[in-house]
DRENPA-3360 file (N, C-alpha, C; in nm, 2 decimals, always signed):
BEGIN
1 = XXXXXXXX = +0.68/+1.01/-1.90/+0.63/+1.06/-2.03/+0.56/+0.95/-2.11 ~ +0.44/+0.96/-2.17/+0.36/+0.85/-2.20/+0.46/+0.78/-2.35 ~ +0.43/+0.70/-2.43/+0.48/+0.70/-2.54/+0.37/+0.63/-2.60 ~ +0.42/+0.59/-2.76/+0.33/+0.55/-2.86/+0.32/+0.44/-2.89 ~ +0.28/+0.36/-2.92/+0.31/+0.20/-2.94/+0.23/+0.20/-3.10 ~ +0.25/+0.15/-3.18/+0.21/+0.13/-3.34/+0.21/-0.02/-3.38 ~ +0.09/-0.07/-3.37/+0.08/-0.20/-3.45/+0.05/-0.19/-3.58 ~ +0.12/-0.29/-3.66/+0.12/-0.29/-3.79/+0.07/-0.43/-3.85;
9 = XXXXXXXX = -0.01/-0.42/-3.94/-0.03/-0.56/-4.00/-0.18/-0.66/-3.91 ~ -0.27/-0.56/-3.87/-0.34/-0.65/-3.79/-0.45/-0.70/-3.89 ~ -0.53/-0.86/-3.88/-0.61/-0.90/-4.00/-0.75/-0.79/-3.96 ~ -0.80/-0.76/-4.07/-0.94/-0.69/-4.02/-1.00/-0.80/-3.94 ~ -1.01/-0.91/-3.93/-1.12/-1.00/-3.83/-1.05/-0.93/-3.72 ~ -0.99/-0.95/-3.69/-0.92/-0.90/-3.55/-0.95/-0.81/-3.52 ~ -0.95/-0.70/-3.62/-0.94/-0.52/-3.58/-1.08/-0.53/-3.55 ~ -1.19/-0.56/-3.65/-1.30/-0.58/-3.63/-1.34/-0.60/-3.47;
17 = XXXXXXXX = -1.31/-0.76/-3.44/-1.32/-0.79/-3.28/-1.27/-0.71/-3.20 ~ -1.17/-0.64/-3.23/-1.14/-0.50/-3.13/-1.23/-0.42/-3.10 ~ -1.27/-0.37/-3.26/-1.39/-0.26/-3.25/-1.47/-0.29/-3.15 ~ -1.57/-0.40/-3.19/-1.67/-0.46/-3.11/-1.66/-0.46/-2.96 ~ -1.54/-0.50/-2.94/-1.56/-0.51/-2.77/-1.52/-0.34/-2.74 ~ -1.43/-0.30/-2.86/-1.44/-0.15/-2.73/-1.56/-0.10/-2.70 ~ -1.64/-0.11/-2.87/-1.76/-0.02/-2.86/-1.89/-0.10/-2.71 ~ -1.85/-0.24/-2.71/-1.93/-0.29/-2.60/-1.90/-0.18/-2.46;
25 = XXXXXXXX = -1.79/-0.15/-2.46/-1.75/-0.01/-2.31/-1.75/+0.09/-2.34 ~ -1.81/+0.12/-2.48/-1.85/+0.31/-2.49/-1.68/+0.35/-2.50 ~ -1.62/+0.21/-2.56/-1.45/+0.31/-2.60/-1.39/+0.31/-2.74 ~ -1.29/+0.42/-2.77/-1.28/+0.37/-2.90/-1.12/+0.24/-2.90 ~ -1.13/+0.18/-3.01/-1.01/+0.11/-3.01/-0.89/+0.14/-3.00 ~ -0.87/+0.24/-3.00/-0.72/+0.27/-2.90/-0.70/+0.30/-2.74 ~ -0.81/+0.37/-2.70/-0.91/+0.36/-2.60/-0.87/+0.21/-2.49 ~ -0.98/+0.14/-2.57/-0.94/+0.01/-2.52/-0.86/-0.07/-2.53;
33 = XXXXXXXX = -0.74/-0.04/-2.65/-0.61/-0.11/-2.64/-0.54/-0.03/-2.54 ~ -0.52/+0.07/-2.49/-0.43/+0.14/-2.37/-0.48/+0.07/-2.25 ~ -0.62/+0.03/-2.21/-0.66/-0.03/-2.12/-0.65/-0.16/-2.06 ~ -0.60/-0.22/-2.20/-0.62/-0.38/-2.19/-0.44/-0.39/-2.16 ~ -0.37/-0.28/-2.21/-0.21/-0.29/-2.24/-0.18/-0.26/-2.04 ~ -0.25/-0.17/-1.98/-0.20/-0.14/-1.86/-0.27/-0.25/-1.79 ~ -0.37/-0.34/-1.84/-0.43/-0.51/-1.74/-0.32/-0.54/-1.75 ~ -0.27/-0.56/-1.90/-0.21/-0.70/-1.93/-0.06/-0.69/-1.82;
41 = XXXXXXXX = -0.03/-0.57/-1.83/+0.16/-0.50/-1.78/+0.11/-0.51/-1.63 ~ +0.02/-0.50/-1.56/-0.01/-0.54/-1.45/+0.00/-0.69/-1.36 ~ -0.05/-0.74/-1.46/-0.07/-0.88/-1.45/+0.11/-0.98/-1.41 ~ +0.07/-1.05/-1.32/+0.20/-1.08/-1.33/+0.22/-1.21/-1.42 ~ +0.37/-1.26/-1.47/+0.39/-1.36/-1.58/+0.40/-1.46/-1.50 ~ +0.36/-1.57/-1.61/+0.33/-1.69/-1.56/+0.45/-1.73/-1.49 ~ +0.56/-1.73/-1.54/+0.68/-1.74/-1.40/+0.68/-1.71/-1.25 ~ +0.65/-1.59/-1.25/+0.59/-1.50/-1.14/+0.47/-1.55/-1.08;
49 = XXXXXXXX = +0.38/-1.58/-1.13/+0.24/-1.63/-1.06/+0.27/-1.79/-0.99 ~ +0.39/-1.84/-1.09/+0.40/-2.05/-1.03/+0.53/-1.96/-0.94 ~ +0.59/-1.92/-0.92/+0.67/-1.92/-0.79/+0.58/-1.84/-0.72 ~ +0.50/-1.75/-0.72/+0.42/-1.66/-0.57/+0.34/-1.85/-0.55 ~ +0.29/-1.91/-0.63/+0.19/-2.02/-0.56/+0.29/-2.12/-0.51 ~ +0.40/-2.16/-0.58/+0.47/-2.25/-0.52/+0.50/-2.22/-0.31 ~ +0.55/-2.07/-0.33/+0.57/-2.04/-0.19/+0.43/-2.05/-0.09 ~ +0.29/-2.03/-0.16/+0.22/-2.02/-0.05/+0.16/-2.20/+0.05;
57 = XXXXXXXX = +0.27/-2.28/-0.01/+0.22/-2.43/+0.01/+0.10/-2.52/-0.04 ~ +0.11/-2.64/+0.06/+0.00/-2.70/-0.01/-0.12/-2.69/+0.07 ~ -0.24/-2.67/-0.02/-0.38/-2.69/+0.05/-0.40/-2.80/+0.09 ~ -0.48/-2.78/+0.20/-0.52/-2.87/+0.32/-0.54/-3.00/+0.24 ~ -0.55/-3.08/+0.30/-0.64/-3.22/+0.24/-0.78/-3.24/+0.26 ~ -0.86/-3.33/+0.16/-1.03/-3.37/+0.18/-1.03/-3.39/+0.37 ~ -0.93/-3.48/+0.35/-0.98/-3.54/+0.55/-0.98/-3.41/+0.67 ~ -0.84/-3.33/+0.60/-0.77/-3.25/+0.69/-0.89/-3.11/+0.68;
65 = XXXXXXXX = -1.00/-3.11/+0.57/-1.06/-3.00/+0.62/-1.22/-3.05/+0.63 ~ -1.22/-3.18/+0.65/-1.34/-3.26/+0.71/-1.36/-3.26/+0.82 ~ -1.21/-3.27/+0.92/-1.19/-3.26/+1.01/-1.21/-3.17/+1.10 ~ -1.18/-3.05/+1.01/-1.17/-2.93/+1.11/-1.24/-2.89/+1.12 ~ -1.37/-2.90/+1.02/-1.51/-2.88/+1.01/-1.57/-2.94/+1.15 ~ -1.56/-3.06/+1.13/-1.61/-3.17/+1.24/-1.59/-3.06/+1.34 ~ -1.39/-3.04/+1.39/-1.43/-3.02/+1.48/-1.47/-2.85/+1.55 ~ -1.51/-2.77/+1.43/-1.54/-2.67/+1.42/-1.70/-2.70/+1.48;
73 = XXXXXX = -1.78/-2.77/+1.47/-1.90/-2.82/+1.42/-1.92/-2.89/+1.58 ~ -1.86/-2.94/+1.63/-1.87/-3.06/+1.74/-1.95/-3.15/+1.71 ~ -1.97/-3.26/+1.79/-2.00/-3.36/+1.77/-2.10/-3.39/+1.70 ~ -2.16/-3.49/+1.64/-2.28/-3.49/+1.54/-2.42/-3.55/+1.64 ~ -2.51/-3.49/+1.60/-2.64/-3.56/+1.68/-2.67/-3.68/+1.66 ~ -2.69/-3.77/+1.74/-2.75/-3.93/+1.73/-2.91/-3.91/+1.65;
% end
């Protein structure tokens, strides 16, 4: 069941810059706040993002993909 979310207190510069970008997607600003709210709830937290990258190890090295190039490549012409 969807629910309501109510912000209170926002500076007009702000509300303003909302305007602006919704109207930049033909949306209105609630529109584009429900949009940006299901990016943002999507998105994983920065906790979540440094342990998924810590698991995937470390990238290669300068030499170590110089190398593989090379030997992807074979030998170089005189």
């Amino acid at each position: 069941m969807p629910k309501t979310v109510q912000i209170r207190d926002i500076d007009d510069s702000v509300y303003e810059a909302l305007r602006v970008r919704a109207a930049e997607f033909g949306l209105s600003v609630p529109e584009y706040l429900r949009q940006e709210a299901q990016r943002l709830a999507t998105r994983p937290t920065v906790s979540e993002w440094l342990d998924r990258t810590r698991r995937r190890g470390s990238a290669p090295s300068s030499l170590e993909a110089i190398a593989a190039l090379d030997e992807i490549r074979g030998p170089r012409p005189e």
